[in-house]
C-alpha positions in Angstrom: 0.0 0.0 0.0 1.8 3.4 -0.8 1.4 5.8 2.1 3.7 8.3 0.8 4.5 9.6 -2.3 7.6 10.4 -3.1 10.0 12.9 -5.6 13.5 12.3 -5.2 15.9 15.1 -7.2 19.4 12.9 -7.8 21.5 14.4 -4.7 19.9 17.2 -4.1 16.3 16.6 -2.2 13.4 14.2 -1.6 10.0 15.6 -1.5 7.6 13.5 0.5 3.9 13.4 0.5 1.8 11.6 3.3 -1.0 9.7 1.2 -3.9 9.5 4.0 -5.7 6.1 4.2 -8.9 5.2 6.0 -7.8 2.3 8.5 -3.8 3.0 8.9 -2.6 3.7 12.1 -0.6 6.9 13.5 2.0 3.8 13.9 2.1 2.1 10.6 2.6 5.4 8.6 5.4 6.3 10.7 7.0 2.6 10.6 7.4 3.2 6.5 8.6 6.5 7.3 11.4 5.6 9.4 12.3 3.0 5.9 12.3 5.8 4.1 14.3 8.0 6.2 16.5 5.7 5.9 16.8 4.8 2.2 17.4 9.4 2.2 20.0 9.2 4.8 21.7 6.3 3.1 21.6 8.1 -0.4 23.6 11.4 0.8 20.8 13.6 -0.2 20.8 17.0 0.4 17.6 17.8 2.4 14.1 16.1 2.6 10.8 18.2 2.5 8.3 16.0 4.2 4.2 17.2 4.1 2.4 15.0 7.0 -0.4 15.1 9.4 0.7 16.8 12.7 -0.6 14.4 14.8 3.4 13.4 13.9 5.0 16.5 14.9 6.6 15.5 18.2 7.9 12.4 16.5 9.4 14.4 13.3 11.2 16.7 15.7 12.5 13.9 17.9 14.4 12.9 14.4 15.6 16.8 13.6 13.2 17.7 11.9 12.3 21.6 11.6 8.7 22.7 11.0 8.2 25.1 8.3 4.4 25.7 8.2 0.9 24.2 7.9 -0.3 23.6 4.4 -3.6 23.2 3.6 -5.4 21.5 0.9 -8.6 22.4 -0.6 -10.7 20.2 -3.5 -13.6 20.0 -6.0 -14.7 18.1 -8.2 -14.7 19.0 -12.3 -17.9 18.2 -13.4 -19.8 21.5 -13.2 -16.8 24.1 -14.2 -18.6 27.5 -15.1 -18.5 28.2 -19.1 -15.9 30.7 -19.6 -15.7 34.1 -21.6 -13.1 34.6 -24.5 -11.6 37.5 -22.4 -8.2 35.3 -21.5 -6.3 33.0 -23.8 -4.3 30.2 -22.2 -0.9 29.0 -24.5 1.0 25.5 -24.2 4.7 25.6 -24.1 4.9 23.2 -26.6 2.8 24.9 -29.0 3.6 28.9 -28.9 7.0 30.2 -30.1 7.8 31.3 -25.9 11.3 30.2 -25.0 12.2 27.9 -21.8 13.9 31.3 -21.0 11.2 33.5 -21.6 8.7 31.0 -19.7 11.2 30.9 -16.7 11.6 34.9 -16.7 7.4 34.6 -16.4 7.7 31.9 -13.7 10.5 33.9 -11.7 7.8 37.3 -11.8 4.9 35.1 -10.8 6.2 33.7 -7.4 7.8 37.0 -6.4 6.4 37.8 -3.2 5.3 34.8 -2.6 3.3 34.2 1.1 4.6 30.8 1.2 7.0 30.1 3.5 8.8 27.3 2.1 12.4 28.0 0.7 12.1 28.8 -2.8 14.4 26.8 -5.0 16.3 28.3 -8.3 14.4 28.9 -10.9 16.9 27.1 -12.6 16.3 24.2 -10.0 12.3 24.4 -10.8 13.0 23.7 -14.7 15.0 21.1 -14.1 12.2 19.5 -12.0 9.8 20.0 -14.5 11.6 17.8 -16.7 12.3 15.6 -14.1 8.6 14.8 -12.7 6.8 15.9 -15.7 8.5 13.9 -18.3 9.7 14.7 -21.6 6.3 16.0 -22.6 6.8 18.6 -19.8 6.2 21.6 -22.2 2.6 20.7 -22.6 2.0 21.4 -19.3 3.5 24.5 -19.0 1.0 27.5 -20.0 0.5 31.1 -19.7 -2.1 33.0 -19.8 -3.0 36.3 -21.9 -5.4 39.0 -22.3 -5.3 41.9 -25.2 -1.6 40.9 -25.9 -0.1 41.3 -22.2 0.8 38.3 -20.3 -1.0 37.5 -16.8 0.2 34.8 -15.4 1.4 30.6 -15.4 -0.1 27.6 -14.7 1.7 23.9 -14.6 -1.4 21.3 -14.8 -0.6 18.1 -14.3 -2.7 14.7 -12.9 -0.9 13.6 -9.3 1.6 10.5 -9.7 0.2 7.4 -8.5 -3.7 8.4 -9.7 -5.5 8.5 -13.2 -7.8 11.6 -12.3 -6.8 13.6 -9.6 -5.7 17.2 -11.0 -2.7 18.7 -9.7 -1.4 22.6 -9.8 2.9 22.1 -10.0 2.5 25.9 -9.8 0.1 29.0 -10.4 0.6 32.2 -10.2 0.1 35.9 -11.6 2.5 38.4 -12.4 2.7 41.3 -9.2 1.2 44.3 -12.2 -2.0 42.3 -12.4 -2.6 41.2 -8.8 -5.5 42.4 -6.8 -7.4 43.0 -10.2 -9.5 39.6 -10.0 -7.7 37.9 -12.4 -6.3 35.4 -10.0 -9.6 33.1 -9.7 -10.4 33.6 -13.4 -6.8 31.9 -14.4 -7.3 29.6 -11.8 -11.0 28.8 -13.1 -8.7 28.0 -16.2 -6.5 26.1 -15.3 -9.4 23.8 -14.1 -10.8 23.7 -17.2 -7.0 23.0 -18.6 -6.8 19.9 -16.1 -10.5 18.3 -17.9 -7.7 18.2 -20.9 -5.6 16.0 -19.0 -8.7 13.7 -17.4 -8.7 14.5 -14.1 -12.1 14.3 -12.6 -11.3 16.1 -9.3 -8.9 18.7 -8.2 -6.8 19.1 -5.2 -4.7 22.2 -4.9 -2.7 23.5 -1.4 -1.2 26.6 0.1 0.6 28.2 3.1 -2.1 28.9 5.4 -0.6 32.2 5.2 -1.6 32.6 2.2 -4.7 33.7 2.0 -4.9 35.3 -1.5 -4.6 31.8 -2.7 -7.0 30.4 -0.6 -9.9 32.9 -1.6 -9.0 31.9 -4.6 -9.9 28.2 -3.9 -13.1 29.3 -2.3 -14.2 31.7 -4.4 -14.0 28.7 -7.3 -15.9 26.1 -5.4 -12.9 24.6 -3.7 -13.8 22.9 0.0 -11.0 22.4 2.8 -10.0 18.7 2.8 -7.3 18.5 4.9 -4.2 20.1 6.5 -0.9 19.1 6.7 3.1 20.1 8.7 5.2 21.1 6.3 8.7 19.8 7.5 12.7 19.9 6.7 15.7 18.2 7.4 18.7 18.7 6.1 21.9 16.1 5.8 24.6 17.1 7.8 26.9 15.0 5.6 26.8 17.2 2.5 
């Protein structure tokens, strides 16, 4: 049974993703923990970025762990998403003439100021982790959106590793001159739409609880609170 799902970057970091099941006990999720603790100590890896249910807290501490923040996590389903206007065009990577440049320059503008309090990686760190747990069709992914020829924002739809319809958000964001202007839920309303294209029948999306642009975002597009989440670091002294 997977309980945690799992991104692991060559030598530089593990991302780990508590997978909630009905029946499991505190004890059994953090008996495959400790495993996999150990299969990232034995690797050398840089640091591990754990997101788990803080009923484990004391327990990730007692093994140097640092708490970073609470997530939480908000879903919907896609059945019923709103018709939408013509106002805002949405363009693939893979099928506009935007460089990997020009779409990490967008990237780098959306996420500045971010509330999250995670620590941001490189941009050039983030495209390399596109290709990585995207795939090699990662451009198609990849979109931006647009309205009377100026660029508002990014969105990196994808359907969650390990399911065959549960729609994913690797990142969305809007650039800092359109902010505060209402275009936030109608890119995210599109990306929903964009994440139909992919099959996912449901959406699951998560922020900083801090961050509560994003999450009147979710709201404001149907999205209900499912679930919260630690948000938790360790680092490997050895590197």
């Amino acid at each position: 049974m997977n309980l945690y799902n799992t991104i692991k970057n060559e030598k530089e970091y593990w991302l780990v993703d508590q997978v909630k099941q009905e029946g499991i006990s505190t004890e059994a999720y953090m008996e495959m923990f400790q495993k996999l603790l150990g299969e990232w100590q034995e690797g050398n890896i840089g640091y591990i970025s754990v997101l788990m249910d803080e009923v484990h807290e004391q327990e990730l501490k007692q093994l140097g762990f640092i708490k970073i923040s609470t997530i939480v996590e908000y879903t919907r389903t896609l059945e019923d998403i709103p018709i939408l206007d013509g106002e805002i065009q949405a363009y693939s990577l893979s099928e506009s003439n935007m460089s990997d440049q020009g779409f990490a320059s967008l990237y780098q503008a959306c996420r500045s100021g971010s509330a999250n309090k995670n620590k941001q990686q490189t941009i050039e760190q983030i495209m390399q982790s596109l290709h990585h747990e995207l795939g090699a069709r990662w451009r198609d992914h990849c979109f931006y959106f647009t309205s009377n020829n100026e660029k508002l924002g990014i969105a990196i739809p994808h359907i969650e590793m390990g399911t065959a319809d549960e729609g994913r958000m690797f990142y969305f964001g809007v650039v800092p001159e359109w902010r505060g202007k209402g275009y936030g839920a109608k890119l995210h309303l599109h990306t929903l739409t964009l994440l139909k294209l992919f099959h996912a029948t449901y959406y699951v999306g998560s922020t900083d609880e801090a961050n509560t642009n994003m999450i009147a975002i979710f709201e404001r597009n149907g999205c209900m609170l499912r679930d919260r989440k630690g948000i938790y670091r360790l680092e490997n002294n050895k590197c």
